[in-house]
C-alpha positions in Angstrom: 118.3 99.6 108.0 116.4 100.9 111.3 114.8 103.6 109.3 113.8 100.6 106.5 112.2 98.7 109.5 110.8 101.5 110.5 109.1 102.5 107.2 108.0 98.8 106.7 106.3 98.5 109.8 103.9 101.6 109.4 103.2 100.4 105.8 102.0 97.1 107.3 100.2 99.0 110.1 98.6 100.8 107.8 97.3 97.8 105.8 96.2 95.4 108.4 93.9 99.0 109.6 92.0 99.0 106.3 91.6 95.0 105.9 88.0 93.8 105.9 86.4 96.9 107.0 84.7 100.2 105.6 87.7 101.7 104.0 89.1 98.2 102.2 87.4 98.7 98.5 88.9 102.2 98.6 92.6 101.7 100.2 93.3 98.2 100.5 94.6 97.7 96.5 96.9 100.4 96.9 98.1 99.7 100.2 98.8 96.8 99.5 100.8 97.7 96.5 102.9 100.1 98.2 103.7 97.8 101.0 104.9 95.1 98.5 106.6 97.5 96.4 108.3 98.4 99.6 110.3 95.4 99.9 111.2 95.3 96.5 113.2 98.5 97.5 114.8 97.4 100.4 116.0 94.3 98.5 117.7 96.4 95.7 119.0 98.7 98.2 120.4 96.0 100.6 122.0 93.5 97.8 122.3 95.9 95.2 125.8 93.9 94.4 124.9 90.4 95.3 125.4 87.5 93.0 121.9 86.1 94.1 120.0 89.4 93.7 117.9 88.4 90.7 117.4 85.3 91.9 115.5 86.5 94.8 114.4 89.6 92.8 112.7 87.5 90.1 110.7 85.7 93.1 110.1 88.8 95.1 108.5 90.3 91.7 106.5 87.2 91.6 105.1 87.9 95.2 104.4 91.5 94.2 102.2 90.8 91.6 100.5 88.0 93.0 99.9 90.5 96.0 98.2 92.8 94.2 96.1 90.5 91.9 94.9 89.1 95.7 93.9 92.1 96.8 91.8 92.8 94.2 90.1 89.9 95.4 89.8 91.1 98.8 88.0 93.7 97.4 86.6 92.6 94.5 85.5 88.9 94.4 86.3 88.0 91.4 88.3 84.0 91.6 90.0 85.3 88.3 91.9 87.4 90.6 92.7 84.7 92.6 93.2 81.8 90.1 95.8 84.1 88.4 97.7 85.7 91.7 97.5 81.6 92.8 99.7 80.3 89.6 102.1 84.1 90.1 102.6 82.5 93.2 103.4 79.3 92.5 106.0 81.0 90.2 107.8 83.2 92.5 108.0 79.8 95.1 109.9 78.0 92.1 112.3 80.8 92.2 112.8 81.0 96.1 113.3 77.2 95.6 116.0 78.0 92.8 117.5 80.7 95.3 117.7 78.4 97.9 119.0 75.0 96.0 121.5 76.9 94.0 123.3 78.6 97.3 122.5 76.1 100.1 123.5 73.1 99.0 122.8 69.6 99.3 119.2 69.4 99.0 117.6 66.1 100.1 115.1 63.9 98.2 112.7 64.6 100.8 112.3 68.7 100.5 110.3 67.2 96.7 108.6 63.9 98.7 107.4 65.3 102.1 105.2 68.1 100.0 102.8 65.4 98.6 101.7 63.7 101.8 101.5 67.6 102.8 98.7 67.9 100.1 97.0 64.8 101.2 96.4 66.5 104.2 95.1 69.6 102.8 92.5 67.4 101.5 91.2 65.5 104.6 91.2 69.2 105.7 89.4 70.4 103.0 86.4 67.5 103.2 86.7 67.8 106.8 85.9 71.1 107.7 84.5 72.2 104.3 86.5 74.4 102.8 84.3 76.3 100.2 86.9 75.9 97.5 84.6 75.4 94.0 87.2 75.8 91.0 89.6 76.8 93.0 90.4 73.7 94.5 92.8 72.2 91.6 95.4 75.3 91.8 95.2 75.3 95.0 96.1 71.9 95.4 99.4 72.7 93.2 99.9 75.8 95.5 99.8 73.7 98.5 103.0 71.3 96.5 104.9 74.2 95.8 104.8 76.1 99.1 105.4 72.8 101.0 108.6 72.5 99.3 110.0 75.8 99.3 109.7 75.6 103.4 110.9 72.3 103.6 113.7 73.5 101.5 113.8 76.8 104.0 113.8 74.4 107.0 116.8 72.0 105.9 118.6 75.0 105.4 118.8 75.8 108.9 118.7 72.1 110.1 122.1 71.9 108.3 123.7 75.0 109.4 122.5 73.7 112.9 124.5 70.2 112.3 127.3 71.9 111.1 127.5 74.1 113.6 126.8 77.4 111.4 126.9 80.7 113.2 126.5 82.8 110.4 122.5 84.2 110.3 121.3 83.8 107.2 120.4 80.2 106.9 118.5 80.3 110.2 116.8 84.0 108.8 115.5 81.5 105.9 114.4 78.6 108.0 112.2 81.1 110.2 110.8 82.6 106.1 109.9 79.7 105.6 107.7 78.5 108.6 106.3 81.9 108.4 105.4 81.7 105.4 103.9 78.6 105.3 101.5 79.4 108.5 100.6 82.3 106.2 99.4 80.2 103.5 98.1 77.8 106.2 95.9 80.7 107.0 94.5 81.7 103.5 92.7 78.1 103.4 90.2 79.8 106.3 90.4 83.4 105.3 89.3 82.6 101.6 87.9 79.6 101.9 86.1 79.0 105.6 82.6 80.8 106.5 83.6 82.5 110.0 80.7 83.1 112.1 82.1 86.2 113.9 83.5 88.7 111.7 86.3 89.6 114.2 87.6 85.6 113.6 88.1 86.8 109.7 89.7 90.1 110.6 92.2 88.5 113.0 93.0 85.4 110.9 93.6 88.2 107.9 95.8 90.2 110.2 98.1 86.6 110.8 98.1 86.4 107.5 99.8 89.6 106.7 102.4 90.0 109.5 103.4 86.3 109.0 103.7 86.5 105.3 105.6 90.2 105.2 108.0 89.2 107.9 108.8 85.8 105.8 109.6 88.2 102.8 111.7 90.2 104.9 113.8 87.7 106.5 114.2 86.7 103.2 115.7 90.0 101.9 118.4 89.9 105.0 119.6 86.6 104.2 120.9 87.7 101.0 
């Protein structure tokens, strides 16, 4: 696992050093690739005889594509990119949802409720700062649903091992996933969607971005 880790962690390194500078249209796309591939293999070589393996597998897929298909609009501006690696997304939360409602049971009315007062705020966000969303706004509205629920569902998990006095890791391994991976998509409304002033503002928020979101995914692989 250590040498995993290990691995993982230079990978990221590696692509948070070509993000939004000089060498990003040449290395980011594959970088990127490689460091989402990456988890893919330490999944499969971690649960390789898990019930829930292609649960999370199908999801973890999900996030691999919808990786890549974002990073080629890092590089090359084309919303296609993003409209389709947006709706991947969504896909591969349904399936973390799945994971999580099928093996932590009982899920609460509320996980499906809270998520659309969660939207309502994205939009006095949106109009208040204004987000430069054009077309985008409508999937991104679903996104924001979707994401919403699968932490919620992430947090009750480890709210109820907490109340039933749960010492096992993995449930509070998923409610940390979750936050983290929420305050990663928090971020992407300003990295895509705010006009920073300073270019070192973008480059930081983009470097949140990944360690929050890779972290989630792997805290999700070791809670299989």
């Amino acid at each position: 696992m250590l040498l995993e880790l290990v691995i993982y962690g230079i990978l990221l390194t590696l692509l948070m050093a070509v993000c939004d500078n000089k060498y990003s249209r040449r290395c980011y796309v594959p970088l990127k690739a490689v460091c989402s591939a990456s988890f893919l293999v330490i999944l499969i070589l971690n649960n390789m005889f898990s019930e829930s393996l292609h649960k999370l597998l199908i999801a973890l897929i999900a996030c691999f594509v919808g990786d890549v298909l974002m990073a080629y609009y890092n590089v090359r501006k084309d919303k296609h990119y993003m409209t389709l690696g947006t709706f991947v997304f969504i896909f591969g939360h349904i399936f973390l949802l799945i994971y999580m409602c099928e093996d932590y049971k009982p899920t609460y009315p509320l996980v499906f409720i809270l998520p659309v007062f969660i939207c309502g705020l994205m939009y006095l966000l949106y109009k208040k700062i204004h987000l430069h969303m054009g077309r985008l706004f409508y999937p991104s509205f679903v996104y924001c649903y979707f994401v919403s629920a699968m932490s919620l569902k992430a947090i009750e998990v480890g709210a109820y091992a907490i109340a039933q006095g749960n010492s096992h890791p993995a449930p509070y391994m998923i409610m940390a996933a979750g936050i983290l991976f929420f305050l990663s998509d928090f971020s992407i409304l300003f990295l895509y969607f705010y006009h920073f002033h300073k270019r070192w503002e973008k480059r930081l928020t983009h470097h949140f971005n990944l360690v929050t979101y890779y972290v989630a995914i792997l805290l999700f692989v070791f809670s299989l």
